[in-house]
C-alpha positions in Angstrom: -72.1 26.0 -37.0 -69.0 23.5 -38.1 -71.3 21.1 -39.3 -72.9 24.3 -41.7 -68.9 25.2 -42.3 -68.1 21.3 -43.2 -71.2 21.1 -45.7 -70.1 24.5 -47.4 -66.8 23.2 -47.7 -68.0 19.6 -49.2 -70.6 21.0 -51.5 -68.0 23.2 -52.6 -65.4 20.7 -53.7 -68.7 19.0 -55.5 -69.5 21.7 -57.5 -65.8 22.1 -58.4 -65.7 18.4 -59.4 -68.5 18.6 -61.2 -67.4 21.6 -63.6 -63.9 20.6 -64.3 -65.4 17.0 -65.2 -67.7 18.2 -67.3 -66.2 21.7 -68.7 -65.0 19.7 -72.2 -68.8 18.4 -72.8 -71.7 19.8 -74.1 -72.9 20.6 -70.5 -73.9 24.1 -70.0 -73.4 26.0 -66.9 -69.6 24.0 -66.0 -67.9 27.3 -65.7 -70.4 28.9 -63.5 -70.6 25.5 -61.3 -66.7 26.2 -61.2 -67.3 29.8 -59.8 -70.3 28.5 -57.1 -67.8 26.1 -55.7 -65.0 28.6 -54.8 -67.6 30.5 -53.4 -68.8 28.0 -51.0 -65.2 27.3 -49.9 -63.8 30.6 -49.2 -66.5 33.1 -49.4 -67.3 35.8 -52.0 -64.7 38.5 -51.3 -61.6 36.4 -51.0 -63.4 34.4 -54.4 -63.6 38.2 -56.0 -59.8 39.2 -54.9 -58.7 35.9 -55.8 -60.1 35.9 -59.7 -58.9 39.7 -59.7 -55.6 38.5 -58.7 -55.6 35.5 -60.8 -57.0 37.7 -64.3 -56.3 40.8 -65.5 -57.8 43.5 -64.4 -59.5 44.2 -68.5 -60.7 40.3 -68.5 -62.0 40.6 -64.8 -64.4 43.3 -65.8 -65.0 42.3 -69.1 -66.3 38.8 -67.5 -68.7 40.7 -65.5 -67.0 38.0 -62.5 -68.2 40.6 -59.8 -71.5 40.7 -60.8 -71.8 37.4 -60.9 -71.0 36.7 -57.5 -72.8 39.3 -56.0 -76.1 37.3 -57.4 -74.7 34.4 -56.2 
């Protein structure tokens, strides 16, 4: 199970990497490679409270963050 935890966790940080390397090139899906990361490292509902807390609560639905997650 910490070895599952510790790949989460490194995969994570990967896929955050990889989206704020990229985010300023033509390379589509950065943001959402941004999202996937914090999901892998903390988990989906402290991910969702987090970007609720982060943005307001008109961009946070207007992103459509939660439903993205959810089919995550």
């Amino acid at each position: 199970m910490k070895k599952s935890r510790t790949f989460h966790k490194i995969l994570g940080i990967l896929f955050i990497t990889f989206g704020i390397i990229f985010y300023f090139t033509p390379v589509p899906g950065t943001t959402i490679s941004i999202i996937l990361g914090f999901v892998f490292i903390i988990g989906k509902k402290r991910t969702l409270h987090f970007f609720n807390e982060v943005l307001s609560k008109k961009v946070f639905k207007s992103l459509k963050i939660k439903s993205i997650i959810k089919k995550i």
